[in-house]
N, C-alpha and C positions, 0 to 999 in steps of 0.2 A: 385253388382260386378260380378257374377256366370251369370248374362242376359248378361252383358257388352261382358263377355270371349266369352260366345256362340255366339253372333249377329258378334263379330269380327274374332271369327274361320271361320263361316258360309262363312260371306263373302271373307276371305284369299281363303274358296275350288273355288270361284264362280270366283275370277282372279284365280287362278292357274290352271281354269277348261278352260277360254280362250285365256290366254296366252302360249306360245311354254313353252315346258318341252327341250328344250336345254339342260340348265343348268344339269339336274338331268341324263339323255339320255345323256349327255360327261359323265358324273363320272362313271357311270353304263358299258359305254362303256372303258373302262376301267380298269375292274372285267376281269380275268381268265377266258377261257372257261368253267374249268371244276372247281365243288365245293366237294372237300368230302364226307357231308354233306346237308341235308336241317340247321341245326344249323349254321354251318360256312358260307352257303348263307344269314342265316336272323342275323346274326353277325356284319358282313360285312356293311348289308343296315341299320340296329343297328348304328353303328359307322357313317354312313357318313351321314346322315338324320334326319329330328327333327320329321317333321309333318307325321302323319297317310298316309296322300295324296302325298307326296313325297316317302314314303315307300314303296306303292302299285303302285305307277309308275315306281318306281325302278324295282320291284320282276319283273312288267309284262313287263316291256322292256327289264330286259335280258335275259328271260325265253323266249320270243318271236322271238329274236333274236340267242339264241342257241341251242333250240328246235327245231328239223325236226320232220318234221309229218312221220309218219310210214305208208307207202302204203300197204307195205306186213302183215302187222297185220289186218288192213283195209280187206284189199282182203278178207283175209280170214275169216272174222267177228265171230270170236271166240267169246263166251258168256263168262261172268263173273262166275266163281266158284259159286255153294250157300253157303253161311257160314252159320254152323252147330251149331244149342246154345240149349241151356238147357230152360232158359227164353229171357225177352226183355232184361233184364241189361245184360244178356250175351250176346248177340247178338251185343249191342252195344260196348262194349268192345271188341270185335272180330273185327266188324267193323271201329273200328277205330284202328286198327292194322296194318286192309289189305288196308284202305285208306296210312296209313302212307309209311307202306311196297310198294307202288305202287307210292307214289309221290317220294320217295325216289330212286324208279327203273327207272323212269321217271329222275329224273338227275342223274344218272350213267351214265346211258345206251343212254341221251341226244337224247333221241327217244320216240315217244308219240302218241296216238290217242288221240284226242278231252279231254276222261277222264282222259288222263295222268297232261294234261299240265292244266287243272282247277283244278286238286287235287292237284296238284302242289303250282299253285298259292295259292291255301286254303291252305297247310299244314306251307309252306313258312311263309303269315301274319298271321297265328295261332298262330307262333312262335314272331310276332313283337307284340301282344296283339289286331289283327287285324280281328274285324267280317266275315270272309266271307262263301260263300253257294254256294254248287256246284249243278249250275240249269243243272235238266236233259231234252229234248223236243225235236221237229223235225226242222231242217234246212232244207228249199227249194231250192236248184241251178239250178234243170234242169226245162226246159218248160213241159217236158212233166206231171211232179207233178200237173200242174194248172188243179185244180177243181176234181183232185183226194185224197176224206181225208183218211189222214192213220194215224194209231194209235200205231204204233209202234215210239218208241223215235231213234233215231240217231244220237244225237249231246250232247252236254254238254259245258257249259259255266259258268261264276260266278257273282254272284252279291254280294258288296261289301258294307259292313256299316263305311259311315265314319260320324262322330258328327251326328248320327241318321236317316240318312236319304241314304238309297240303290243307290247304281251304278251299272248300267252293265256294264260287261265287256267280252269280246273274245280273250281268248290269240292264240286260233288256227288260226281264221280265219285273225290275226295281221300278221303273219309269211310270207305268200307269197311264201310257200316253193313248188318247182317245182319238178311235179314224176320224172322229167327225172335228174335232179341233185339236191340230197338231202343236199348238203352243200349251198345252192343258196337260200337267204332269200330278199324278196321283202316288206321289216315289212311298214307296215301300222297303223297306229294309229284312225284309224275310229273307232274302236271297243273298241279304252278302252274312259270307260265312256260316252257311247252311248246312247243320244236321246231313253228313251222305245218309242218313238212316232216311231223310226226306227227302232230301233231293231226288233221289232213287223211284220215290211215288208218281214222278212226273217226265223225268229227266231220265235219258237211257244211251251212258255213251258208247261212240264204237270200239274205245279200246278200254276193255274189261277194267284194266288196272284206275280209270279215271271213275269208277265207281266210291272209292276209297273206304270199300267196304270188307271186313275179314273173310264173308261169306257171299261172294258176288253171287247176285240172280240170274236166271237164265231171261233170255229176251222172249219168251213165252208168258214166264212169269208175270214176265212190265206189264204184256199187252193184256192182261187177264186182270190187271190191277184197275178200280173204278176212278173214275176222273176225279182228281182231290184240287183243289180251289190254292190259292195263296192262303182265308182265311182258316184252312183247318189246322196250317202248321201253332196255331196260336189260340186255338178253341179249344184245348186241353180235351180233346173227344180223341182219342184214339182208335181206329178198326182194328179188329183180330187181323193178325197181315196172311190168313189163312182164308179171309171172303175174298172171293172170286166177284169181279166188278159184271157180272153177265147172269143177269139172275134169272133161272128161270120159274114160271110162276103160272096160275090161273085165275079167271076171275071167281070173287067170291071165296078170298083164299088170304094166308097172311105169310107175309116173309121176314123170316127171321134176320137179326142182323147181331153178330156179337161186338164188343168192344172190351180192349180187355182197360183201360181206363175213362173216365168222365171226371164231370166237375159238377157235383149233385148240388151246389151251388147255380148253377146254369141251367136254363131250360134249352133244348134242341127240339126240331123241327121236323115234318117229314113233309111232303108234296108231292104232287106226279105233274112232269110237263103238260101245260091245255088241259088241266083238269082244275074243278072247284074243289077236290079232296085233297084235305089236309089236315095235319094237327100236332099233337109235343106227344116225342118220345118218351115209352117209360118205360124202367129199367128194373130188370131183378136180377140180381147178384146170384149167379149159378156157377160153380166149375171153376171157375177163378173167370170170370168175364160177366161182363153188364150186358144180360141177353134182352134186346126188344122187339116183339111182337107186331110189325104192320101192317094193317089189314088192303087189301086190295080188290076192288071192288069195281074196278071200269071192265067192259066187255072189249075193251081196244088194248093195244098196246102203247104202257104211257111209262115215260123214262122216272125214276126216281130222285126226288135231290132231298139231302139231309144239310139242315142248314142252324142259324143261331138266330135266326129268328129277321135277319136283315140282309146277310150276306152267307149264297149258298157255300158249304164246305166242302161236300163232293156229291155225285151223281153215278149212277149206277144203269148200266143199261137191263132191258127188262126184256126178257123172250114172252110170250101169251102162248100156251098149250093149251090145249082144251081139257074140258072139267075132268075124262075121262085119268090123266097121265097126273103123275104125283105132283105136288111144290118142292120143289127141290133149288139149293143154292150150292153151286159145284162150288168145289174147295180146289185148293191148290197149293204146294208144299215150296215155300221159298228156300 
C-alpha cells in the first residue's frame, strides 16, 4: 500500500510538472502584498494547499512576483558579515539566526539580491515541513564571461526535495524586474522546476552534487558554453552541447553552427552586435544534426546572437583572425 501512495504521489508531481499552475498562480495572486511575517506567509499557503508541490509553487510565485531585486545592494557588492562562534554547533546555530534574520529582512523590506529571495524561499517551506537548500555558484549573462573560468560564486538559487527526489529552482532570475522601474515584474516561470540538463547552460554550482546531473561538467566546460537567454529553454532550438561558445572566425568567411533539434515550423534568426547584417537560418539535415551555414562579412569583430525573431536565445563570442588562418569553431567534450 506505502509503493502504491509513492508511485501515485510520483506521478500526481510529473502532471502537475506539465500542466499550467493557473489554478494555484489565481489563489496566490490573490495574497496581500505585504506578510508580517515569514509564519503568517507559510500559514496562509498552510490553509489553502494540500500537496508539497502546490506549496512550493505558491511561496515561489508570490515571492517572485513581490520581490524587486536590489541594484543598489548589487552595486555595491558588500560581503556577508563572518559569524563569530565558539564551535561548529555554535556556528550553526548563529547561522541559522542570521539566515532567518535575512529571509525575514527580505519580506519587510520586499527587496533582495539573489540570496535574499532563495533564503526566503528556504525559510518560507522550512516552515511548510519542506526540504529545501540554498545552492550557492556562478551565473553567466554576458559574452564577454565565454571561456573566462572564475572562481568566485555570484548567484544563489534553491533546490527543492519533494517525495525524494530534488528540483531546481530560480526565484530571482523568475522576476523580470527592470533597474529602471523596480515595481515592473516580467515573472517567468522557466526557472521553477528547471531541466538540470538547462539549468547547467547558465548556472554552475559550487558543490558538484547541486548539478543534479548523472554526468557533472567540468567548470571549463560552463565557461566554454555561449550565452543562452531564458527564451531558448522554450524555442525548441537546440545546440549540439559539443559548440564551443568562442568562435573563432574571418572576415569573408562562414561559421558553422549544428543543432541536433529545431522546430522547422519556426523561423530562427542570426545578427552580429552594431551591425546592419542579418537574416533566418537554414538548415540541412547532415549526420543526425540541423547544420547552418552563417556568413560573416564585417572587417571588425562583432559578437553573434541567434534569436526567434523577437527575443534573443543565445550569443556567441566571436575571435577575428585574419584571412591568412582557417574558420574554425573549437569543440569541446561535456
Amino acid at each position: 500500500m506505502k509503493r502504491l501512495f509513492i508511485i501515485i504521489t510520483l506521478l500526481s508531481i510529473q502532471i502537475m510538472s506539465s500542466q499550467s499552475y493557473s489554478g494555484i498562480d489565481s489563489t496566490v495572486a490573490t495574497y496581500p502584498k505585504k506578510f508580517k511575517s515569514i509564519e503568517q506567509f507559510a500559514n496562509r499557503i498552510e490553509h489553502d494547499f494540500e500537496t508539497d508541490i502546490e506549496k512550493t509553487r505558491a511561496a515561489y510565485f508570490w515571492i517572485a512576483n513581490h520581490i524587486t531585486y536590489d541594484y543598489k545592494t548589487f552595486r555595491k557588492n558588500k560581503k556577508n558579515k563572518k559569524i563569530r562562534s565558539k564551535s561548529k554547533a555554535d556556528y550553526e546555530a548563529k547561522l541559522q539566526i542570521y539566515n532567518r534574520k535575512l529571509a525575514q529582512k527580505t519580506l519587510r523590506k520586499r527587496s533582495a539580491v539573489c540570496e535574499g529571495y532563495s533564503r526566503l524561499l528556504t525559510e518560507v517551506l522550512k516552515d511548510l515541513n519542506i526540504i529545501s537548500v540554498v545552492v550557492t555558484g556562478y551565473a553567466k549573462t554576458y559574452v564577454q564571461e565565454i571561456g573566462r573560468k572564475r572562481n568566485n560564486s555570484n548567484h544563489a538559487w534553491n533546490a527543492v526535495k519533494l517525495d525524494n527526489k530534488w528540483y531546481l529552482i530560480d526565484v530571482t532570475w523568475s522576476t523580470g524586474n527592470s533597474i529602471y522601474n523596480s515595481e515592473f515584474f516580467n515573472f517567468s516561470d522557466t526557472y521553477f522546476m528547471i531541466d538540470p540538463d538547462n539549468l547547467i547552460l547558465t548556472h554552475f554550482p559550487d558543490d558538484e552534487q547541486w548539478q543534479l546531473l548523472e554526468k557533472p561538467i567540468s567548470k571549463i566546460d560552463y565557461f566554454n558554453f555561449p550565452i543562452f537567454y531564458s527564451a531558448y529553454h522554450t524555442s525548441e532550438l537546440k545546440l549540439n552541447t559539443k559548440t564551443n561558445g568562442y568562435i573563432t572566425t574571418k572576415t569573408d568567411s562562414v561559421i558553422q553552427l549544428d543543432f541536433s533539434s529545431i522546430n522547422k515550423a519556426k523561423t530562427y534568426y542570426y545578427s552580429y552586435d552594431n551591425s546592419g547584417h542579418s537574416g533566418t537560418l537554414k538548415f540541412k539535415y547532415q549526420n543526425g544534426n540541423f547544420t547552418t551555414l552563417i556568413p560573416y562579412k564585417d572587417k571588425r569583430r562583432r559578437n553573434l546572437v541567434i534569436s526567434d525573431g523577437q527575443l534573443a536565445l543565445m550569443k556567441f563570442k566571436i575571435k577575428l583572425i585574419t584571412p591568412q588562418s582557417l574558420t574554425k569553431t573549437t569543440v569541446f567534450t561535456p
